[in-house]
C-alpha positions as CSV (number, residue, x, y, z in Angstrom):
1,X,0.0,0.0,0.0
2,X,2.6,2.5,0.6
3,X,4.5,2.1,-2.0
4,X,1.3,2.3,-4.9
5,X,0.8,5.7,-2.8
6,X,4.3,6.7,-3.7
7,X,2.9,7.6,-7.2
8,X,6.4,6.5,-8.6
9,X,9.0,8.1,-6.1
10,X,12.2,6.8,-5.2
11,X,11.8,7.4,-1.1
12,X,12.8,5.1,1.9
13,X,14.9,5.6,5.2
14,X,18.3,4.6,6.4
15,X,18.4,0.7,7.1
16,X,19.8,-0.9,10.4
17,X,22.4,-3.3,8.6
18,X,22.5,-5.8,12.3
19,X,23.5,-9.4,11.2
20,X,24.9,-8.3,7.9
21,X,24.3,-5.9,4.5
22,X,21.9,-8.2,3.0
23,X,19.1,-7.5,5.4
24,X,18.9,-4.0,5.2
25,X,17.0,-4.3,2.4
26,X,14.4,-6.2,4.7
27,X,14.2,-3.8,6.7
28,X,12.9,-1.5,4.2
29,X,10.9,-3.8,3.0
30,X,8.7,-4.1,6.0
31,X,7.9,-0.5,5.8
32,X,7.5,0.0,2.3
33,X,10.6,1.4,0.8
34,X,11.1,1.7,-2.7
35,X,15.2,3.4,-1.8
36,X,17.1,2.9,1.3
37,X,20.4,4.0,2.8
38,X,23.2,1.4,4.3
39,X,26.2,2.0,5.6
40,X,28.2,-0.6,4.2
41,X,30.4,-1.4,7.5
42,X,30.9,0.3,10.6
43,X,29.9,4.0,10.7
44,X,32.7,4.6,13.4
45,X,35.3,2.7,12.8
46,X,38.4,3.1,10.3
47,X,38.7,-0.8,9.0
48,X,35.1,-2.8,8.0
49,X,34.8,-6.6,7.6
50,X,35.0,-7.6,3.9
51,X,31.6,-8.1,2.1
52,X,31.8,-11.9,0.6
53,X,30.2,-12.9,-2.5
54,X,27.4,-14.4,-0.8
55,X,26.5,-11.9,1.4
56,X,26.1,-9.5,-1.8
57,X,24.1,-11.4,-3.4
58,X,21.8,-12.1,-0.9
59,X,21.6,-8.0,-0.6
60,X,20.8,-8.3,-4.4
61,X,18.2,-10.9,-4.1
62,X,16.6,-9.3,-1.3
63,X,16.2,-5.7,-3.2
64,X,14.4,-7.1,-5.9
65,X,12.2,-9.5,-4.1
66,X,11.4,-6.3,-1.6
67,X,10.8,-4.1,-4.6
68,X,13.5,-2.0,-3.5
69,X,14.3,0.0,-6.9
70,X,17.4,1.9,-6.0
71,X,20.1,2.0,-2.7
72,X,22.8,4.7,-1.7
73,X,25.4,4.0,0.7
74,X,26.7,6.3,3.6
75,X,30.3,6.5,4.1
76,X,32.0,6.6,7.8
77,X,31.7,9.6,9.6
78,X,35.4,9.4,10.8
79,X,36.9,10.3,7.3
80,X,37.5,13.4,7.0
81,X,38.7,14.4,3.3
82,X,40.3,18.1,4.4
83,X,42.3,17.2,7.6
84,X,45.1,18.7,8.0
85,X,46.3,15.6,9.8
86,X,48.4,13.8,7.2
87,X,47.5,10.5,8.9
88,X,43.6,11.0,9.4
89,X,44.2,12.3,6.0
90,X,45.8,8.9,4.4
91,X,43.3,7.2,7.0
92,X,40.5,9.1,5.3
93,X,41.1,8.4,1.6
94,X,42.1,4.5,2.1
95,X,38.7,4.2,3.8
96,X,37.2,6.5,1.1
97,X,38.5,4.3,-1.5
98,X,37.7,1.2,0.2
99,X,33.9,2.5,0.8
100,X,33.7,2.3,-3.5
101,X,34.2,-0.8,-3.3
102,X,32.2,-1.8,-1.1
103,X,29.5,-0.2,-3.0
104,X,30.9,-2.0,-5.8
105,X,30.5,-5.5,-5.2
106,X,26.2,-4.4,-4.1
107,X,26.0,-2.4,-7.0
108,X,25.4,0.9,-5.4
109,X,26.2,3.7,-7.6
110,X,26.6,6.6,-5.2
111,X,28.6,6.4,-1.6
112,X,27.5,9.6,0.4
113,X,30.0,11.3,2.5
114,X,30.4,14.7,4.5
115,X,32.8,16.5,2.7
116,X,35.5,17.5,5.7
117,X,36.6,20.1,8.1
118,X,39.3,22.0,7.6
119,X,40.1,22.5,11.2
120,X,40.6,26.2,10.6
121,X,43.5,26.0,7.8
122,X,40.3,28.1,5.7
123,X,37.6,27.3,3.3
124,X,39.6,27.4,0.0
125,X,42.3,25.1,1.2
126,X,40.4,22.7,2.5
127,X,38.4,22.9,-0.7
128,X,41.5,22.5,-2.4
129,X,42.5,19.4,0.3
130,X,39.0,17.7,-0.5
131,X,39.4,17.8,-4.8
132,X,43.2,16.7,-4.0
133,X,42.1,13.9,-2.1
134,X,39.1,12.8,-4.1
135,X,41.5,12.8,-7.3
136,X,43.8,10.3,-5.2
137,X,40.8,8.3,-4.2
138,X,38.6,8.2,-7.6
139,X,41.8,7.4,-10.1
140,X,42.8,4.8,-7.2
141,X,39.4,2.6,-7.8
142,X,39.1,4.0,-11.6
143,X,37.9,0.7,-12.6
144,X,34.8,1.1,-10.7
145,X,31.8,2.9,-11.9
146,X,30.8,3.8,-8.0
147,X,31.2,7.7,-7.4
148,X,31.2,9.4,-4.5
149,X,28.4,11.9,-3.4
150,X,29.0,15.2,-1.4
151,X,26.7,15.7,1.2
152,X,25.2,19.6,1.9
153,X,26.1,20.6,5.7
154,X,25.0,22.9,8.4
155,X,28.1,25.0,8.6
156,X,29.2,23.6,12.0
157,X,32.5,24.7,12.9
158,X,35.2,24.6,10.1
159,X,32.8,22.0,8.1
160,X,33.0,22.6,4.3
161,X,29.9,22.2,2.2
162,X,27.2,24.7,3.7
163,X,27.3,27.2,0.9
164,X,26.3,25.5,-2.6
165,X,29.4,27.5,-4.1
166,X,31.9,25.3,-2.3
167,X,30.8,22.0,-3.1
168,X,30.4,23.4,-6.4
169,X,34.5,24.8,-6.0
170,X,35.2,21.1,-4.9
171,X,33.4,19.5,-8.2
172,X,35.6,22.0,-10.6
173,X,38.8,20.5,-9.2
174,X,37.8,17.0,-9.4
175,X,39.1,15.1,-12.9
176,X,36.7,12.8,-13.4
177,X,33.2,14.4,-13.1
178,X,31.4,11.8,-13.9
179,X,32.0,10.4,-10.6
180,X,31.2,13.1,-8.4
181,X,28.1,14.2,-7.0
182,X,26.3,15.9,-4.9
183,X,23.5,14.9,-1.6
184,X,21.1,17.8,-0.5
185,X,19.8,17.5,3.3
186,X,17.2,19.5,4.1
187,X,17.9,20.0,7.8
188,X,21.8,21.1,7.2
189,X,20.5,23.4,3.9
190,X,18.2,25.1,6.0
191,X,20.5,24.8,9.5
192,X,22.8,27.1,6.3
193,X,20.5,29.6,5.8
194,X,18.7,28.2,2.6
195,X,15.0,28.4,3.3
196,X,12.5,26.0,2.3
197,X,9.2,26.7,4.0
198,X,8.1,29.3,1.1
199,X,7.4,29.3,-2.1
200,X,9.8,31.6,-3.0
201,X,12.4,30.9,-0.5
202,X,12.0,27.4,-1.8
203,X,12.3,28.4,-5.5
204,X,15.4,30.7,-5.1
205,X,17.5,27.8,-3.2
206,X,16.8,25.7,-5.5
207,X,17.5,28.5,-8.3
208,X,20.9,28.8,-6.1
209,X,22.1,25.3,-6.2
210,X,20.9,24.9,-10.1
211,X,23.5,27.8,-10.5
212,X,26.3,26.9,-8.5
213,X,25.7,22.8,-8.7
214,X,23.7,22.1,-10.9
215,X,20.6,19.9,-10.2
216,X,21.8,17.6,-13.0
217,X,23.9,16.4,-10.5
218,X,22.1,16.0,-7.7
219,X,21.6,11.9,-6.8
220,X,19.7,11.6,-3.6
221,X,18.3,14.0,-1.1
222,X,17.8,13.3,2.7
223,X,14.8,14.3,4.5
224,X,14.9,15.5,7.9
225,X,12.8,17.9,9.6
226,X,15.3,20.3,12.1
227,X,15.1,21.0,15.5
228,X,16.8,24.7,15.3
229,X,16.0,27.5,12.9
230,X,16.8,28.9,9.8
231,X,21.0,29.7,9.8
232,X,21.3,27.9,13.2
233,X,24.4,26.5,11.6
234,X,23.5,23.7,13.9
235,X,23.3,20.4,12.7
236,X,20.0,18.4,14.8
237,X,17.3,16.5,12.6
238,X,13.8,16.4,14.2
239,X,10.9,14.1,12.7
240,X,9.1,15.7,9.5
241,X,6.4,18.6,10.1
242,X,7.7,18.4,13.5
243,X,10.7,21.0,13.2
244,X,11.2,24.3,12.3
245,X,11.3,23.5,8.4
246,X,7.1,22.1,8.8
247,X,5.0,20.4,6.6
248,X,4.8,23.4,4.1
249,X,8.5,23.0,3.4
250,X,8.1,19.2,2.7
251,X,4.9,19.5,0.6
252,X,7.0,22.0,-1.5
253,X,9.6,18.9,-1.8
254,X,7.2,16.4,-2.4
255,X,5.5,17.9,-5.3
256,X,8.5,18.9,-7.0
257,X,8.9,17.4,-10.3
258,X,12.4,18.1,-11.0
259,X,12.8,15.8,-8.0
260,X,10.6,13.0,-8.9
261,X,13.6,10.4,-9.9
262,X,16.2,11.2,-7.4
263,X,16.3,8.9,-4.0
264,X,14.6,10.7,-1.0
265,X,15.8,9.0,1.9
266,X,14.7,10.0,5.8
267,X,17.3,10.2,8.2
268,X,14.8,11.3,11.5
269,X,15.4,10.1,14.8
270,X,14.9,5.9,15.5
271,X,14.6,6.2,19.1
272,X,13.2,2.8,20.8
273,X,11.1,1.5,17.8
274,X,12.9,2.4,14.5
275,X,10.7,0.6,12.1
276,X,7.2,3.0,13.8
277,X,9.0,6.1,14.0
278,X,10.5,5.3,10.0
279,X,7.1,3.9,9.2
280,X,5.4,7.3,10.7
281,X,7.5,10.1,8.9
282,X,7.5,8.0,5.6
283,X,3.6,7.9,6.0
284,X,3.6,12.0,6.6
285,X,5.7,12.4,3.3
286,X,3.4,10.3,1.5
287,X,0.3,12.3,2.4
288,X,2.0,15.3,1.4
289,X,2.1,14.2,-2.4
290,X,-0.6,15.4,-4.5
C-alpha cells in the first residue's frame, strides 16, 4: 500500500544493517521502501569486515524480491577528506577508496559522504584538500563505476559544504566528473540559511544550487525535519512537520517534479522502535504528495 501511494517516487529511510548488509533491504521492506540508505560497515570505525560474495548477493536478491528499486550508501563519519592531519588524511582516503568498493560489489552507484573540516587552515584550502584527495581516491578505484556523493552541511565549525558554491568549487577541481556528486539535506540546507518553508524561498534555493551545482547532478536528497531555525548553523534533525522547516517545506519537496527520480531517503530520529518512527514520517511524506 505504501508504496502504490508513492505515485512513482524513489523514497525510503536509512536501514539498520545488524547481522549483515543483506538484510537491510528487509528492513525497508517491511515498511515500504522503494530506496534505502546502508552503511556498508561500521559507521565509526576506520577498518570494515570484507563483504563476501554471498553476502552481496543475498543483498541483491533481497532488493528485488522487496521491490527495492534503488540503494545509496553512507560512508564513515570518521573520514574526513580536508584534515590537515596527514594521517587521518591517508586514513580518510584509504577508507574512502575502500567505501567504493564496497558499493561495488552491491552495485550501489553513489557512496554519500560529509565532505571535511578544515580545522581552521580556511575554506579554499580545505576545498583544495578535498578535490586533492578525491582525485587520489577516484583514479585509485578507476575501474569502478561507483562515485562518491558530497553531502550539503549545516556549517558547523570549520565544516566545508554549507554554501552550494563550495561543493560546487570542490566538483571543478575533481578530474573525473562523472564520478562526483552531490547529496542535499534539508535540515543542514536550511541549518545554512537556505530556506525552504516558502514558495519563494524554496524556488530561489533551489535557483541557487541549479547555478552553482547544478541539479543535473544531484543523486539523492535526505529528509529531515530540524530542530533549530533557519542559519542555526547547527546540525539536529527532528521528525518531518515536527521541526522548524514544517510540513509546508516538505509539501513543496514532495511535489517537485524536478525531484521526482532522485532517491529521497529519511534520516529522523529511530529512538526505541525504529521501524514505527520510519514507518510514521514515511507515512507523513506520503500524504503530502498530491
Amino acid at each position: 500500500m505504501a508504496r502504490r501511494k508513492q505515485k512513482g517516487r524513489l523514497l525510503g529511510v536509512h536501514c539498520s544493517i545488524a547481522g549483515g548488509v543483506q538484510n537491510a533491504p528487509l528492513v525497508g521492506g517491511r515498511i515500504g521502501c522503494t530506496a534505502i540508505q546502508l552503511f556498508t560497515g561500521s559507521n565509526q570505525q576506520w577498518r570494515a569486515p570484507r563483504i563476501t560474495k554471498r553476502a552481496a548477493e543475498s543483498f541483491l536478491q533481497n532488493m528485488s524480491e522487496q521491490g527495492i528499486r534503488s540503494a545509496v550508501a553512507h560512508a564513515c563519519y570518521l573520514i574526513n577528506l580536508a584534515s590537515p592531519d596527514r594521517t587521518i588524511y591517508a586514513k580518510s582516503k584509504n577508507a574512502m577508496a575502500e567505501e567504493l568498493g564496497r558499493a561495488e560489489l552491491l552495485r550501489i552507484p553513489w557512496v554519500i559522504v560529509h565532505p571535511g573540516s578544515h580545522r581552521e587552515r580556511g575554506m579554499e584550502w580545505g576545498i583544495e584538500r578535498i578535490a586533492e584527495a578525491l582525485n587520489r581516491v577516484l583514479d585509485k578505484t578507476g575501474r569502478l563505476a561507483a562515485g562518491v556523493a558530497l553531502e550539503t552541511t549545516a556549517g558547523q565549525g570549520s565544516s566545508i559544504g554549507s554554501r552550494f558554491e563550495e561543493l560546487a568549487g570542490i566538483m571543478e577541481r575533481v578530474e573525473d566528473r562523472s564520478r562526483v556528486a552531490v547529496c542535499f539535506d534539508t535540515c543542514h540546507a536550511f541549518a545554512a540559511g537556505y530556506e525552504l518553508r516558502t514558495k519563494a524561498g524554496y524556488a530561489k534555493t533551489w535557483r541557487d544550487f541549479d547555478r552553482s551545482v547544478g541539479i543535473r547532478n544531484l543523486v539523492a536528497i535526505h529528509l529531515n525535519d530540524s530542530k533549530t531555525e533557519l542559519g542555526s548553523r547547527r546540525d539536529r534533525h527532528e521528525h518531518i512537520g515536527e521541526g522548524m522547516i514544517g510540513l509546508a517545506g516538505f509539501r513543496l519537496m514532495m511535489n517537485d517534479r524536478r525531484l521526482k527520480k532522485v532517491p529521497m531517503i529519511l534520516e529522523t530520529p529511530k529512538e526505541e522502535d525504529a521501524d514505527s518512527h520510519d514507518s510514521r514520517n514515511l507515512g507523513e511524506l506520503i500524504r503530502l504528495i498530491r
